[in-house]
N, CA, C and O atoms as CSV, one atom per row, in Angstrom:
chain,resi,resn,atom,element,x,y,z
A,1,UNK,N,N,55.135,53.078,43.656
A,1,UNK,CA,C,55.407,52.247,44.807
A,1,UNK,C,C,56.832,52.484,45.311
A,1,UNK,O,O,56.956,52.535,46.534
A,2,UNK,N,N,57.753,52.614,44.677
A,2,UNK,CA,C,59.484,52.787,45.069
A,2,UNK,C,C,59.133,54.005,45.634
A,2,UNK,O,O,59.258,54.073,46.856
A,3,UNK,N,N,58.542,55.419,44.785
A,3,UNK,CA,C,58.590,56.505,45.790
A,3,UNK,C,C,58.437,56.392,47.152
A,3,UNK,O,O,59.219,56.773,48.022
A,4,UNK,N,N,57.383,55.846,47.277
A,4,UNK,CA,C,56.371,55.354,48.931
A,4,UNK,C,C,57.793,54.672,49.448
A,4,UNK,O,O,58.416,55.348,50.266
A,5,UNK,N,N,58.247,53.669,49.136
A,5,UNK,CA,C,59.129,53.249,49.606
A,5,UNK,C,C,60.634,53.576,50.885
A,5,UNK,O,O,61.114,53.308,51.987
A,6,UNK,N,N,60.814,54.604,49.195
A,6,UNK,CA,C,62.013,55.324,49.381
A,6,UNK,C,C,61.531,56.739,50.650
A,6,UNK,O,O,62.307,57.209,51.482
A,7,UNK,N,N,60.422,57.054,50.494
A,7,UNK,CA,C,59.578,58.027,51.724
A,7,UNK,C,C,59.574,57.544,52.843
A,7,UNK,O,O,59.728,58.207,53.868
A,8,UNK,N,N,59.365,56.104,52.789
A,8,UNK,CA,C,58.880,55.414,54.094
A,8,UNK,C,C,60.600,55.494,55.066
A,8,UNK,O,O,60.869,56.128,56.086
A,9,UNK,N,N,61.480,54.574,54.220
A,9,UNK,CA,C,62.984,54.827,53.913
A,9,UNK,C,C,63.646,55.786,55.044
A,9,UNK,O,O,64.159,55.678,56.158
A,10,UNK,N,N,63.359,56.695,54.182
A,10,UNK,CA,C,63.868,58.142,54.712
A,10,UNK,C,C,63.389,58.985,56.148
A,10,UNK,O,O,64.112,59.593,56.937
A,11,UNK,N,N,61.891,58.786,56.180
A,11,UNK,CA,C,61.264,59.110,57.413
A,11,UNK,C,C,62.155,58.251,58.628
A,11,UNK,O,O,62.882,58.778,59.469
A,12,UNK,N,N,61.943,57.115,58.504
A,12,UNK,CA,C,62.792,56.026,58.989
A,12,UNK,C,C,64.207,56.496,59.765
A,12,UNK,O,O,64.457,56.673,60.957
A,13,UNK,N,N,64.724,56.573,58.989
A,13,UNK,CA,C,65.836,57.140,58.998
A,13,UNK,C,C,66.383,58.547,59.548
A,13,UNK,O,O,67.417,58.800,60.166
A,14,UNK,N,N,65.555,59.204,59.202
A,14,UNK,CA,C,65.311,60.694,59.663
A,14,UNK,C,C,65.380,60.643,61.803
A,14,UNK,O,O,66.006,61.247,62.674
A,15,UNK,N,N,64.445,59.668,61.762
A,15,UNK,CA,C,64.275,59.299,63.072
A,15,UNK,C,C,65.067,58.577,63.961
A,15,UNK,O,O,64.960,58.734,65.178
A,16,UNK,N,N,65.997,57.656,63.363
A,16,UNK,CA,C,67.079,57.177,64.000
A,16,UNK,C,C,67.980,57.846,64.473
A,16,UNK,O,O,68.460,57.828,65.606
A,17,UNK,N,N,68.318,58.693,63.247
A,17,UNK,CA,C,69.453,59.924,63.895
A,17,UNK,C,C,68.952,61.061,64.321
A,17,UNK,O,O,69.793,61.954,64.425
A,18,UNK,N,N,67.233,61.504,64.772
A,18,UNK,CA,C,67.233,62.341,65.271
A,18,UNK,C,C,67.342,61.803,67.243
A,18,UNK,O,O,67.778,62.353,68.254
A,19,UNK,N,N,66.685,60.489,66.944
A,19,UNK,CA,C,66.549,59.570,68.389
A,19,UNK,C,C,67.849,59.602,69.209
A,19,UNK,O,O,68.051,59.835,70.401
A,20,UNK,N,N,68.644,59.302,68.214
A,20,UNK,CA,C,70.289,59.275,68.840
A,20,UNK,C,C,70.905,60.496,69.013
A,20,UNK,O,O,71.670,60.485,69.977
A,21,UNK,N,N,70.834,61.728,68.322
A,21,UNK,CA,C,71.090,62.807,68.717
A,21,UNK,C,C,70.032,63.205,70.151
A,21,UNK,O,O,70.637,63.463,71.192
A,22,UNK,N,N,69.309,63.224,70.164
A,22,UNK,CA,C,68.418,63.609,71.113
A,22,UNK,C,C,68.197,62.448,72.742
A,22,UNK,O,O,67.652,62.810,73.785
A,23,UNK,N,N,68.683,61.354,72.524
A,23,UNK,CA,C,69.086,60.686,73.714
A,23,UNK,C,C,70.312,61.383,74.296
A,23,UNK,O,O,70.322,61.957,75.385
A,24,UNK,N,N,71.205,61.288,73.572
A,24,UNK,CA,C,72.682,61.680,73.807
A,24,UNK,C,C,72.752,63.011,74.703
A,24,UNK,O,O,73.543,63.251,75.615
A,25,UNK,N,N,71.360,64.084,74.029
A,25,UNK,CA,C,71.344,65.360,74.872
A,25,UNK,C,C,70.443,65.209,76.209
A,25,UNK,O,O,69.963,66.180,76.793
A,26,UNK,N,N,70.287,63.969,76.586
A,26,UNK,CA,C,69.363,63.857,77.868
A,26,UNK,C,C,68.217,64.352,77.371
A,26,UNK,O,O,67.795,65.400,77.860
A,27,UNK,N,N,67.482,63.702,76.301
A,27,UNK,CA,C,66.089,63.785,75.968
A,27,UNK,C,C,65.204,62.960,77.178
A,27,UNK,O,O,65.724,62.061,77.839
A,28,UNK,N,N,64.233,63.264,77.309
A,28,UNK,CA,C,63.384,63.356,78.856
A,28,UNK,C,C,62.504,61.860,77.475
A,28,UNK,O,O,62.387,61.726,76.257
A,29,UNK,N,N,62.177,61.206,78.560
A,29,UNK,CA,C,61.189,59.752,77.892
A,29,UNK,C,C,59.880,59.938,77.266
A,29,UNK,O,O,59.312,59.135,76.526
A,30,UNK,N,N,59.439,61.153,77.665
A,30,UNK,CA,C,57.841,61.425,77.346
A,30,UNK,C,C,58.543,62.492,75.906
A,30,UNK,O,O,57.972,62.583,74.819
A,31,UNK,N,N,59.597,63.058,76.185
A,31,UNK,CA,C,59.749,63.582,74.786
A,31,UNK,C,C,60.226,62.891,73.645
A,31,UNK,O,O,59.850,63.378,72.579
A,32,UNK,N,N,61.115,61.664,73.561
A,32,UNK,CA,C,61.238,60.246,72.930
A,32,UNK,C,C,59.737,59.868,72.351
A,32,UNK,O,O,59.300,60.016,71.210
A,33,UNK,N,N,59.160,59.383,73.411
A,33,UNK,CA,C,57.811,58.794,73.038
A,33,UNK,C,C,56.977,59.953,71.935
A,33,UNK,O,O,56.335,59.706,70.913
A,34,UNK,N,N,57.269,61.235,72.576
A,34,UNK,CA,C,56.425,61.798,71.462
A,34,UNK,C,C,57.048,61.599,70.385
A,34,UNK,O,O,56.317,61.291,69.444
A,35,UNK,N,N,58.267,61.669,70.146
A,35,UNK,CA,C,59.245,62.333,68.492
A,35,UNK,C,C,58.583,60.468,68.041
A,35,UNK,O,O,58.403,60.416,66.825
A,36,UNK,N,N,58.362,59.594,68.490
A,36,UNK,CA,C,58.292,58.161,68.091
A,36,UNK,C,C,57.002,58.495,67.477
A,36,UNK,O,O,56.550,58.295,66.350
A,37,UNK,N,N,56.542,59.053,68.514
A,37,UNK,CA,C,54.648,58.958,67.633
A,37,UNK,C,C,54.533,59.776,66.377
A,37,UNK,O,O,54.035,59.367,65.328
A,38,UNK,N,N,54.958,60.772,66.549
A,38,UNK,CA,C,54.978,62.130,65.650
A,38,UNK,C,C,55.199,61.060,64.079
A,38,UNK,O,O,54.410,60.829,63.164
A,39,UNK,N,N,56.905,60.510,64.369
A,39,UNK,CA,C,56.826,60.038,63.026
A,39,UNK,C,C,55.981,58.831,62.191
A,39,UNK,O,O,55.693,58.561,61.025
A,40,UNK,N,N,55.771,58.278,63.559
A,40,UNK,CA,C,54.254,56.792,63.144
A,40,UNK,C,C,53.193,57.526,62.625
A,40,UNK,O,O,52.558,56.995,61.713
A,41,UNK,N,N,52.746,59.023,63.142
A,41,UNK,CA,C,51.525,59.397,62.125
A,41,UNK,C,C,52.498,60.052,60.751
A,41,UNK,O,O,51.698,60.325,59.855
A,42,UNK,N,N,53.560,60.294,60.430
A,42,UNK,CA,C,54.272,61.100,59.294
A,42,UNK,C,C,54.137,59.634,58.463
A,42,UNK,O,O,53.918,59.784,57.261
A,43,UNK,N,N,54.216,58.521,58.839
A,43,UNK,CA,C,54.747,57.106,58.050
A,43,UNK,C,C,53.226,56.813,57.590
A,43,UNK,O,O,53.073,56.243,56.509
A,44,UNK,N,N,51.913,57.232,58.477
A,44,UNK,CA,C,50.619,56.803,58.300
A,44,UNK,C,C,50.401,57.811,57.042
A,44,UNK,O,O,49.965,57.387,55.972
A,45,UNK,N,N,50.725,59.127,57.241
A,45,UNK,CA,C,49.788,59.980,56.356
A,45,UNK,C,C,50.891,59.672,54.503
A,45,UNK,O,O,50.365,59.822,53.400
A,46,UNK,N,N,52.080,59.337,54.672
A,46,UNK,CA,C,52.766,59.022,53.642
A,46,UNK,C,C,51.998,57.783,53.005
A,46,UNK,O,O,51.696,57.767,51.812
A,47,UNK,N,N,51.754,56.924,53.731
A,47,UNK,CA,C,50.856,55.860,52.974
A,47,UNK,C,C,49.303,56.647,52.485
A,47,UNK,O,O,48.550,56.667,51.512
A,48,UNK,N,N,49.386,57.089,53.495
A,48,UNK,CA,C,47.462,57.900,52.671
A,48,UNK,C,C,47.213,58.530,51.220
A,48,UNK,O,O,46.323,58.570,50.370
A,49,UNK,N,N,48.997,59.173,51.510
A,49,UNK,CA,C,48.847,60.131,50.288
A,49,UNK,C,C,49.298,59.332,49.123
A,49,UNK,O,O,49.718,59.828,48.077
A,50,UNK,N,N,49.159,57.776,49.425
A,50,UNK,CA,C,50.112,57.370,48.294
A,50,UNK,C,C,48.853,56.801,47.337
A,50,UNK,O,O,48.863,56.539,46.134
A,51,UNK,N,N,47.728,56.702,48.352
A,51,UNK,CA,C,46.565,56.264,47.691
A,51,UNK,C,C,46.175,54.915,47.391
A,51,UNK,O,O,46.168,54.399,46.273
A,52,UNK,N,N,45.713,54.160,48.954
A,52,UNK,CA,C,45.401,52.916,49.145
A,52,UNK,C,C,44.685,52.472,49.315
A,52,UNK,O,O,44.341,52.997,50.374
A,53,UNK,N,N,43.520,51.278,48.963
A,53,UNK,CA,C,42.177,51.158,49.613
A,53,UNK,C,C,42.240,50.360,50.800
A,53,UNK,O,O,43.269,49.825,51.215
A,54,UNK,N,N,40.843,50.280,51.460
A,54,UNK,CA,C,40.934,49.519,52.269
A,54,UNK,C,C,41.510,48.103,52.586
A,54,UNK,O,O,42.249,48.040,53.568
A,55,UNK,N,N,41.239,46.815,51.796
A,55,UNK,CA,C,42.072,46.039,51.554
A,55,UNK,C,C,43.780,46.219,51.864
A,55,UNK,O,O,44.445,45.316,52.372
A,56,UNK,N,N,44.228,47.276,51.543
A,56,UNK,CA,C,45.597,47.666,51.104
A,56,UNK,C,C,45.882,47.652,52.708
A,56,UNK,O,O,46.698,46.872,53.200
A,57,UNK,N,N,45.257,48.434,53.349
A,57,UNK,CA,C,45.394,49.179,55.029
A,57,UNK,C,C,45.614,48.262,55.459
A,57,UNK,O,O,46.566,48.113,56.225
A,58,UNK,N,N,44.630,47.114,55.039
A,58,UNK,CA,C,44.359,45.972,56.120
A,58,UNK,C,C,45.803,44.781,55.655
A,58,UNK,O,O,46.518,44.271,56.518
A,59,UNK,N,N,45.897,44.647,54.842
A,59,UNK,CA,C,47.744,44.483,54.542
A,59,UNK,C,C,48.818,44.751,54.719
A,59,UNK,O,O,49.836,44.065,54.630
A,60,UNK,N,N,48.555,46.538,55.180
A,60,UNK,CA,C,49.731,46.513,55.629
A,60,UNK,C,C,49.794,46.452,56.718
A,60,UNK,O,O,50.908,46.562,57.230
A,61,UNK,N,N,48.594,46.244,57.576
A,61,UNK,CA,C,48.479,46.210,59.281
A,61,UNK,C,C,49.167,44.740,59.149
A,61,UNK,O,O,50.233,44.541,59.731
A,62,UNK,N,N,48.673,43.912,58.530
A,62,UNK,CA,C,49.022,42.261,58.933
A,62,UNK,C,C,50.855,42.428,58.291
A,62,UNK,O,O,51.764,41.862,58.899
A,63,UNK,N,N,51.029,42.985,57.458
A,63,UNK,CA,C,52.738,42.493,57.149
A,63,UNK,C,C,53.207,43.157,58.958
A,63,UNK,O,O,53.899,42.474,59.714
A,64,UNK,N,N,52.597,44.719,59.396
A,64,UNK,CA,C,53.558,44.966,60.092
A,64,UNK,C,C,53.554,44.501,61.525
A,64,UNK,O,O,54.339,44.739,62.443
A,65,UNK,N,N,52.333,43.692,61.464
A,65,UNK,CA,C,52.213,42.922,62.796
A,65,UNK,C,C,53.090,41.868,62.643
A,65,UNK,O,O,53.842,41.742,63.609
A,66,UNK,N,N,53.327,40.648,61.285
A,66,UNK,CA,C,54.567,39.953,61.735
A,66,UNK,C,C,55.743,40.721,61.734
A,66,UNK,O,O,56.749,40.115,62.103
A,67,UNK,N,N,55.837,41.552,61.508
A,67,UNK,CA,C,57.572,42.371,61.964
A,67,UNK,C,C,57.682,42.966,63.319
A,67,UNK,O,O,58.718,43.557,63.623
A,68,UNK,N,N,56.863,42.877,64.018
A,68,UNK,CA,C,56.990,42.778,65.635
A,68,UNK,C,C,57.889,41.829,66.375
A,68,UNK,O,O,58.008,40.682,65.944
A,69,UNK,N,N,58.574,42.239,67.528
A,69,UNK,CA,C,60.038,41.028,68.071
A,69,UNK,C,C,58.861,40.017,68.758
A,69,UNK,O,O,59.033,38.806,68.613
A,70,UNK,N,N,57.873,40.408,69.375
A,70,UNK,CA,C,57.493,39.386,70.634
A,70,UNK,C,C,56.544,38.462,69.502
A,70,UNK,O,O,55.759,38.972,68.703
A,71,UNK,N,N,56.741,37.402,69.600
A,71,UNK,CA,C,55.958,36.360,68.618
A,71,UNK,C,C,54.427,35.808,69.143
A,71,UNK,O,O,53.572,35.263,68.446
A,72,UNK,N,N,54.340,36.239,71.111
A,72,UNK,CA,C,53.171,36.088,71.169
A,72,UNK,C,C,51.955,37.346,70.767
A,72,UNK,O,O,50.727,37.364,70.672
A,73,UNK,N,N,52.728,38.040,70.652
A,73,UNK,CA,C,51.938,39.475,70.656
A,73,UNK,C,C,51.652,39.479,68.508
A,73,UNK,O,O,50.650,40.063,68.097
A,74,UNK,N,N,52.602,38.811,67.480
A,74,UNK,CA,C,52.588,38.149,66.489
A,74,UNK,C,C,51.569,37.612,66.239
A,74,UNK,O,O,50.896,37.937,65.260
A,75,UNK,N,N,51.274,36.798,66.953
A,75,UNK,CA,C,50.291,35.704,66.912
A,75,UNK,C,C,48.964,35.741,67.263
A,75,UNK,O,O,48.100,34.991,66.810
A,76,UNK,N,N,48.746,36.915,68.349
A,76,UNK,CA,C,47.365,37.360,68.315
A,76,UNK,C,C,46.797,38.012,67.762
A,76,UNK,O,O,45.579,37.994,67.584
A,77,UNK,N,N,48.157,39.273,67.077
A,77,UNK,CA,C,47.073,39.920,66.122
A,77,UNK,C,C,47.016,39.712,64.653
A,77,UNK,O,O,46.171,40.403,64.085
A,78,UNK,N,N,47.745,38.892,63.883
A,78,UNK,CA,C,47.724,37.750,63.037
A,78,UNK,C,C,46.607,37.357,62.916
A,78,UNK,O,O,45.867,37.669,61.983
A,79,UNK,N,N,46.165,36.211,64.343
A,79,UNK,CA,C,44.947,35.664,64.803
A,79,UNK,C,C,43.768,36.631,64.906
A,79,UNK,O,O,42.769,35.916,64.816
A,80,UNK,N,N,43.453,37.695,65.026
A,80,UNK,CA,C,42.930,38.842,65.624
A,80,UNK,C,C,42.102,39.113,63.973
A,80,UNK,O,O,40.934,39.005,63.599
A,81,UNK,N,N,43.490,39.536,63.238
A,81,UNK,CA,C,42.704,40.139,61.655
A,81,UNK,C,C,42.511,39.136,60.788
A,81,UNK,O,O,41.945,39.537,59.771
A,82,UNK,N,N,42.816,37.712,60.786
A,82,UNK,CA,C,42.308,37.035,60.288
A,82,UNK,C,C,40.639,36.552,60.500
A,82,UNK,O,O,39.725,36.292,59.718
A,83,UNK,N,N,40.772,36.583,61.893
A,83,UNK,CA,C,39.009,36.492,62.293
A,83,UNK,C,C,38.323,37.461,61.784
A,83,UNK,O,O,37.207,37.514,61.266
A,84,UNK,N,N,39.072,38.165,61.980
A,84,UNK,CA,C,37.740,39.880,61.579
A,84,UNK,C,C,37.904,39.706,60.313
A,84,UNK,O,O,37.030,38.952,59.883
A,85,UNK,N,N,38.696,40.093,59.434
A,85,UNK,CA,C,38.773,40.130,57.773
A,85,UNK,C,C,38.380,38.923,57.496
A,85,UNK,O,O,37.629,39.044,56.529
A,86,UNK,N,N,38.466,37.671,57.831
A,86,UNK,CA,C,38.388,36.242,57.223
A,86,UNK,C,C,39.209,36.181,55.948
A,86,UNK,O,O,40.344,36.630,55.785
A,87,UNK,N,N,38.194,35.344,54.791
A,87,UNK,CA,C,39.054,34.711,53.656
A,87,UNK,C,C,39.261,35.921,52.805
A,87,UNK,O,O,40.031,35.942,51.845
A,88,UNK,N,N,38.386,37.128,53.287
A,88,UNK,CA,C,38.661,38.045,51.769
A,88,UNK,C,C,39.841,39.005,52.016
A,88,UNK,O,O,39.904,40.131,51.522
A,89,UNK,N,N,40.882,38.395,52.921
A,89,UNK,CA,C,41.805,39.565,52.968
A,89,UNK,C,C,43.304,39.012,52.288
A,89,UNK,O,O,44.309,39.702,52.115
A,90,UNK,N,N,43.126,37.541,51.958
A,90,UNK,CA,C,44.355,36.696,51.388
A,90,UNK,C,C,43.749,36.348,50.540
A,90,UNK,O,O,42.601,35.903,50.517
A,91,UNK,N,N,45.125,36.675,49.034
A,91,UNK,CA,C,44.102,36.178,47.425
A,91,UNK,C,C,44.220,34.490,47.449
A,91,UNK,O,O,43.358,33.830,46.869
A,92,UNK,N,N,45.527,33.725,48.274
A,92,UNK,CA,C,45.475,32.333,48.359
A,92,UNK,C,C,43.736,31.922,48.695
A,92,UNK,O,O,43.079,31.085,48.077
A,93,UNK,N,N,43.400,32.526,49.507
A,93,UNK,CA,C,41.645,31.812,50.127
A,93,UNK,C,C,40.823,32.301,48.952
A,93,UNK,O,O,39.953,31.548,48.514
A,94,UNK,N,N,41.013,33.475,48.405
A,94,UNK,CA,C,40.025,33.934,47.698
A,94,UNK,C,C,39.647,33.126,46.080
A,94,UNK,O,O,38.672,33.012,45.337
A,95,UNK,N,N,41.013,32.708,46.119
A,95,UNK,CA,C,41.250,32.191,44.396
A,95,UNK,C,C,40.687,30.394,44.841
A,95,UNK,O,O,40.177,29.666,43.990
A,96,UNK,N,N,40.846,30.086,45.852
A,96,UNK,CA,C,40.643,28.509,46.470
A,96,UNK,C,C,38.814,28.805,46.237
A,96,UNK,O,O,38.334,28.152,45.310
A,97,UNK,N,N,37.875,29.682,46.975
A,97,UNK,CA,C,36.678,29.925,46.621
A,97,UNK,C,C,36.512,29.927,45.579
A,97,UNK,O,O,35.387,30.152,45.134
C-alpha cells in the first residue's frame, strides 16, 4: 500500500512541475488538458497494477469525489454511488445488517 502511495505521490508531482514548466512556455490549453488526462489514466493504471477489486474501485471513486472543491457537485455524486452501490459499499451498514 505505501508503494501505491508513494507512486500515486510522485506521478502527482511529476505533473505539477511539468504543468508549470509547460504553462510558462505558452503551452496551448488543449495541450494542458491533454498532459492532465495522460496522467489521470497513468494514476488509473497505477492503481490497477496494484491489484484491487471491485469494491476497492468503488472506494476510491467515493473518497475522490469528496476531495472535489465544488460541494454541490460533492454531493451528487456521493448521492449518486450511494444509490447505485447501496449498503454493501460501507462496512458501517454492512456490520449494522
Amino acid at each position: 500500500m505505501k508503494w501505491l502511495i508513494l507512486s500515486l505521490l510522485y506521478l502527482i508531482q511529476l505533473h505539477c512541475i511539468s504543468q508549470t514548466v509547460s504553462i510558462s512556455d505558452g503551452e496551448f490549453q488543449s495541450e494542458k488538458l491533454a498532459n492532465e488526462s495522460q496522467v489521470a489514466r497513468e494514476i488509473v493504471k497505477e492503481i490497477n497494477n496494484f491489484g484491487i477489486n471491485e469494491r476497492q474501485r468503488w472506494l476510491i471513486i467515493h473518497s475522490l469525489a469528496l476531495e472535489l472543491e465544488n460541494q454541490e457537485d460533492v454531493r451528487e455524486l456521493v448521492g449518486f454511488i450511494k444509490e447505485l452501490k447501496g449498503d454493501s459499499l460501507f462496512l458501517s451498514t454492512m456490520e449494522e445488517g
